[in-house]
N, C-alpha and C positions, 0 to 999 in steps of 0.2 A: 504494500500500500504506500500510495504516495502523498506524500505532504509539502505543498508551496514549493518543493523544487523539482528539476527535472530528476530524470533518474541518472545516479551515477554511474561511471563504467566501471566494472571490477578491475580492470588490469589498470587503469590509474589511479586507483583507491590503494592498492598494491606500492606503489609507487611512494606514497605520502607517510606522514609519519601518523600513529593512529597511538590515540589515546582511549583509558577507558575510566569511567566516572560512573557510581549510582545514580547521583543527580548532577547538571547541568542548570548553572543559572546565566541567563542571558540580560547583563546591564550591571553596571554598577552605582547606580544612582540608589535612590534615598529605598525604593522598595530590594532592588537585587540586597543592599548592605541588609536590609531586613530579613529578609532570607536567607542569607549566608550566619547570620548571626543565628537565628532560630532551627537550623537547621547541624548548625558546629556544637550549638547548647543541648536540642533535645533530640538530635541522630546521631551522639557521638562514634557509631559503628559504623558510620556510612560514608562514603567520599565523595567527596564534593569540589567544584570548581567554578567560580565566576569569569565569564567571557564579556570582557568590555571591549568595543570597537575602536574608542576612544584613545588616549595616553594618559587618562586621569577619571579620577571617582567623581560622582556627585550628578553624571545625569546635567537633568535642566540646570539647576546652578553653577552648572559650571560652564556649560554652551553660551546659555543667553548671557547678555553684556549690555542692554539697554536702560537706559537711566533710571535708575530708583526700582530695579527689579527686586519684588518682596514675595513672600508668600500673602495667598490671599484667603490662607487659614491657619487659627492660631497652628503655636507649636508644639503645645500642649495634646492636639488630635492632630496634627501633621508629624510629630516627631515619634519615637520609638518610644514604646510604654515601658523598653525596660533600660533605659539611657535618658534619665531627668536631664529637661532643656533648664540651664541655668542664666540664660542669658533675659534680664529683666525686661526686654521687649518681647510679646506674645506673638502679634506681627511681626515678622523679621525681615531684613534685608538679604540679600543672595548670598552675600561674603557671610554673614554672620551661621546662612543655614549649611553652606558648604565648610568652614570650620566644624561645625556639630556633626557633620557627616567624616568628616577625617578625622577627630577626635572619637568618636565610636569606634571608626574602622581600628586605631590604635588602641585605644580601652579594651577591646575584645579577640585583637591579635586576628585580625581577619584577613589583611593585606597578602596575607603568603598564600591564602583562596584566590587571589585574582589576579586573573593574566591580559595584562593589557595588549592592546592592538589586537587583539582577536575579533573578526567579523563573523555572525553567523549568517553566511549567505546561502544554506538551503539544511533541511532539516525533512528525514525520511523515516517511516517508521519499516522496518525490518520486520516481519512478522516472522520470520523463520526465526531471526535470531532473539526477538519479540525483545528488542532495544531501536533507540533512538539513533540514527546514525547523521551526525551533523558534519559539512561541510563550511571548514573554520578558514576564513584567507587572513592572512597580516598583511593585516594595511600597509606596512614600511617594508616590509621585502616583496610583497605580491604571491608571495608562498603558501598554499594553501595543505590542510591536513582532514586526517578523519577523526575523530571523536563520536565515540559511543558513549549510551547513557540509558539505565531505564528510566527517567524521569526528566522530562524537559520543562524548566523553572521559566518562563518568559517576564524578565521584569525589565523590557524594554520600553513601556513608555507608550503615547499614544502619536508623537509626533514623529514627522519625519526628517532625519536629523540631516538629511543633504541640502534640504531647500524646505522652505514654510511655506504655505497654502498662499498665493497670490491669482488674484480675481483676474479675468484678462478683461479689461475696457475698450470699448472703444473707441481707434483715435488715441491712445494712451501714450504715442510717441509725439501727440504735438504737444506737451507737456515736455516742457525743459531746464523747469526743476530738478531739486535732488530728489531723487526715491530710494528708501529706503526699508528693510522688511526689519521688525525689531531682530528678528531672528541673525540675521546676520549685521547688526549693529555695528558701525566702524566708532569705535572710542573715539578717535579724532573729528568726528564731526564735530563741526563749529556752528550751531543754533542759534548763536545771540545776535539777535535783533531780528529775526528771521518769519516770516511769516510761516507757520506750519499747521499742517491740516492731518486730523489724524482718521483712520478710517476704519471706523468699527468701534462697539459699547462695552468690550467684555472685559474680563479683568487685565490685560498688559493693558489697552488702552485708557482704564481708569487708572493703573498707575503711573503711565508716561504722562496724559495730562498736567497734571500739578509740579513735573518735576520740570519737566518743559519751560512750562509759562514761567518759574521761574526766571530764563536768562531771553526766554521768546520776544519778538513783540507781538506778536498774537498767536495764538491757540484754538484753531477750532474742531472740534470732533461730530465727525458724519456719521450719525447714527440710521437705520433702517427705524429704528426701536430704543426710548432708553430701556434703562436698566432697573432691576429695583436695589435699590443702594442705601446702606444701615450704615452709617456712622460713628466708627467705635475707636476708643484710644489705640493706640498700639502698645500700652502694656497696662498687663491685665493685674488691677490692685489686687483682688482678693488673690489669686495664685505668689504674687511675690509679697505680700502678707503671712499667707503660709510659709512662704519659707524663711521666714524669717524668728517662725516659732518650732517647724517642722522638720525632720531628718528632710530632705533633697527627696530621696523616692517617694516618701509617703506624701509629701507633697504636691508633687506632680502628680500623683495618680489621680489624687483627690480633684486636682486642678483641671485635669484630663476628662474626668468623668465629670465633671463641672459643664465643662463644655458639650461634649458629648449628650448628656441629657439636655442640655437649651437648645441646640442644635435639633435634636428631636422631635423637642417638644415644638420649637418653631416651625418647624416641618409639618407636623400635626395641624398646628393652629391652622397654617397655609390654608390645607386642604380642607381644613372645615369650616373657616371663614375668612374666605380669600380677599374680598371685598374691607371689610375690618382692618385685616393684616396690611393690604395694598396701602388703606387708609393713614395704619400706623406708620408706616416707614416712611410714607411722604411727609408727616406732621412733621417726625422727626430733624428729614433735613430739612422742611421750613423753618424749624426753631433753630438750626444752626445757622445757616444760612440769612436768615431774616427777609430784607424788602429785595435783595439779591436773588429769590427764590422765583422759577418760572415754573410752574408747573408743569406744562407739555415736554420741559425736559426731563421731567423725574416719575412722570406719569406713565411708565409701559403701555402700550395693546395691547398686553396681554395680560390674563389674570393673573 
């Protein structure tokens, strides 16, 4: 049986150097380290291996490079329940969540799991041999192998890390501005005083707006749709309150499940009165906001 790749040829499988693993995890960002962690703790009999395509850990935080890149969930349910986030902002910046990701990898001795430059460019199930049989290229020599496995781990992510989704317009070459995708962000862009227009509502472009207008002279964002948007500090009192009468893990769990169940519950409420809720979260940023408040911008079509 075959899976996403072609079939391979036995006499150049032959050829290559062949490895063999229980499990196979593919990425090394924020979920593969979860997995490799969980899997070293509670499979200590089993072998294991992380294949990053990359030259370094950490996934999205460490690709994306676009101004004021944050998570746009606390750390507390973004980060690992058994690696206390101690960093006194809940919302983090990218530097801050890829430090807590290198810092685990070393707290739990995980690093000698993972083999960097490893691509998995096709993945076959074997029924005879009833393993996984992955076709691994390195990136920096172009030298490709086989790797077997019965368990293939996918904590690759849902993007596509060559190029980001770009709209094709049209007409879009009579435009002779800069264009830019945040995904591939060049550092040395020079914004200031620049008119820019950003295109789309969803979380990168609610965090580039404000960091923008900063050095901009204007900032506009093209929405189909806003968004529904809560307004909250970036560090969460009650959690570093706890920790400051708390051991660090008991802490965070508490802080974790904190969130976790408002999370829920806000979910809940959503769906059983949508209208109310809609209601609440626009009140909200009116009261922030004040006579600056338009409402067709904060007002979604949708429920």
């Amino acid at each position: 049986a075959c899976y996403f790749c072609p079939t391979l040829n036995i006499e150049r499988i032959m050829e290559h150097t062949i490895e063999h693993f229980d499990v196979v995890v593919v990425g090394a960002g924020l979920s593969g380290i979860g997995a490799a962690y969980h899997l070293q703790h509670s499979c200590p009999d089993r072998t294991f291996t992380v294949l990053e395509g990359r030259d370094a850990i950490g996934g999205t935080w460490d690709l994306f490079k676009y101004p004021g890149i944050r998570s746009d969930s606390d750390m507390y349910t973004f980060g690992f329940p058994f690696h206390p986030w101690k960093n006194p902002k809940a919302i983090a910046d990218a530097s801050s969540i890829l430090e807590y990701i290198n810092d685990t990898v070393d707290t739990f001795n995980l690093r000698k799991h993972i083999q960097f430059r490893k691509r998995v460019v096709g993945a076959n199930w074997s029924s005879e041999k009833k393993k996984w049989e992955l076709t691994v290229t390195t990136s920096d020599t172009g030298n490709s192998e086989i790797v077997y496995c019965q368990f293939l781990f996918m904590c690759s992510g849902y993007y596509d890390y060559s190029a980001g989704h770009e709209p094709v317009f049209p007409n879009a070459d009579v435009f002779k501005g800069i264009k830019v995708h945040p995904q591939k962000w060049d550092t040395g862009l020079d914004y200031t005083d620049k008119k820019v227009v950003i295109i789309g509502s969803g979380a990168t472009a609610v965090t580039l707006v404000p960091v923008l207008a900063k050095k901009a002279k204007e900032v506009t964002m093209l929405q189909r749709s806003p968004s529904y948007i809560l307004n909250l500090p970036s560090k969460d009192i009650f959690a570093n309150t706890l920790k400051n009468i708390l051991p660090n893990q008991m802490a965070h769990n508490i802080a974790r499940w904190k969130n976790i169940l408002l999370s829920i519950g806000m979910y809940n409420a959503s769906r059983k009165w949508p209208e109310g809720v809609s209601k609440l979260l626009r009140n909200q940023i009116k009261r922030t906001l004040g006579d600056k408040y338009n409402d067709k911008d904060f007002h979604p079509n949708y429920s």
